[in-house]
C-alpha positions as CSV (number, residue, x, y, z in Angstrom):
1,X,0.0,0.0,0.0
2,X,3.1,2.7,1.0
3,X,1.1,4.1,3.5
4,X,3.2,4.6,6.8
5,X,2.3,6.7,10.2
6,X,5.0,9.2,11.0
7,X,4.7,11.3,14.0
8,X,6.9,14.3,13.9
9,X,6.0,15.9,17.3
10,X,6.7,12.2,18.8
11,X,9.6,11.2,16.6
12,X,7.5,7.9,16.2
13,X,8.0,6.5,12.4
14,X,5.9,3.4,11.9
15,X,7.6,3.2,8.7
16,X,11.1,1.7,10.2
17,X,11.6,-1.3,12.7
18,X,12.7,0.7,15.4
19,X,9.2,2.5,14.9
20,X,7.1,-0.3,15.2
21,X,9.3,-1.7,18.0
22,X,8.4,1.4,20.1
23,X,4.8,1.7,19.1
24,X,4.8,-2.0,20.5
25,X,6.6,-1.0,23.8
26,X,4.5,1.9,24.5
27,X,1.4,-0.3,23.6
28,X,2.3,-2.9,26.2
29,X,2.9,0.1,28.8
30,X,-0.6,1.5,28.0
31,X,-1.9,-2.1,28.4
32,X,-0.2,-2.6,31.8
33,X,-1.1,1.1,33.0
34,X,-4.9,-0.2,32.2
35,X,-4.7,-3.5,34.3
36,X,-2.9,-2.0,37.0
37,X,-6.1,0.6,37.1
38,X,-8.1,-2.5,36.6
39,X,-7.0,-4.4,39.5
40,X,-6.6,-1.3,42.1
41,X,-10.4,-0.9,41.5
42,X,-11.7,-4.7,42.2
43,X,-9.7,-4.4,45.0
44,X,-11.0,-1.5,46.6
45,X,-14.2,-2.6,45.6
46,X,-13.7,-5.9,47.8
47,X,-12.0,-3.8,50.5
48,X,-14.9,-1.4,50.4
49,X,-17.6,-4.0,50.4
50,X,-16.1,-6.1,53.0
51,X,-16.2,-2.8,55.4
52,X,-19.7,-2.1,54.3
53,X,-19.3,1.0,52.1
54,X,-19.2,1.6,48.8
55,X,-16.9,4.3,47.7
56,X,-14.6,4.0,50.8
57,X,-16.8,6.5,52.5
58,X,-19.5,4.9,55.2
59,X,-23.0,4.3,54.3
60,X,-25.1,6.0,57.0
61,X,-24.1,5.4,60.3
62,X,-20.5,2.6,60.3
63,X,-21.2,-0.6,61.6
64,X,-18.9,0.2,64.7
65,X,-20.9,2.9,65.9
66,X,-24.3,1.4,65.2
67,X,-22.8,-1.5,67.5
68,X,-21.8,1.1,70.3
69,X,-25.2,2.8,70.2
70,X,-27.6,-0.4,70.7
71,X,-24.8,-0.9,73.9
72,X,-25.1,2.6,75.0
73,X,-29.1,2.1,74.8
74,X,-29.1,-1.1,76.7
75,X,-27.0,0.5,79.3
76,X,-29.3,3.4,79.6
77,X,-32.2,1.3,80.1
78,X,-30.8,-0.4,83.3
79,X,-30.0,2.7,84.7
80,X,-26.8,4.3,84.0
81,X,-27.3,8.0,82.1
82,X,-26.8,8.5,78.2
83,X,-22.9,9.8,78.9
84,X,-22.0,7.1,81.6
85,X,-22.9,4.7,79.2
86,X,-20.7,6.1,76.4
87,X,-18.2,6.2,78.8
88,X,-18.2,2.9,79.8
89,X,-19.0,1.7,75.7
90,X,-15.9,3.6,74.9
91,X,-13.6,3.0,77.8
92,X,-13.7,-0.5,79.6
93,X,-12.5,-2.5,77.1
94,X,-9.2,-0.3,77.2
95,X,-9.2,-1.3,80.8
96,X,-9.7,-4.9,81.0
97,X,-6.5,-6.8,80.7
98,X,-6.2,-9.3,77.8
């Protein structure tokens, strides 16, 4: 055909070996960039999904403080006041050895 791609701002000739050799390399760099971007997404996908969020950022209230809340609220209702209960929700397990 004599048709050949020559970049002149890129110094790329697809005309010559050495042309095609670096279209090639820069091809399999593109390619590797994409599944590297590929594989850092699936696994903050799984990372977000196994922490219950989707985008890194918690949905509604995180699962830890939902947690604390239903012990605050149990801890209220024998008793103790809204803030002693957060204190001890927050605070004895700190304290008790291991």
């Amino acid at each position: 055909m004599g048709v050949a791609f020559v970049s002149v701002s890129d110094s790329i000739d697809l005309s010559t070996a050495a042309g095609r050799a670096l279209a090639g390399m820069l091809s399999v760099f593109a390619a590797f960039e994409r599944d590297l971007i590929i594989e850092r997404t699936r696994l903050g996908m799984q990372h977000a999904k196994k922490h219950g969020t989707r985008s890194g950022k918690p949905i509604g209230r995180p699962v830890v403080a939902a947690a604390r809340a239903v012990e605050v609220r149990a801890l209220n209702a024998a008793g103790h006041t809204i803030v002693n209960a957060e204190l001890i929700v927050t605070q004895v397990p700190s304290v008790l050895p291991i």
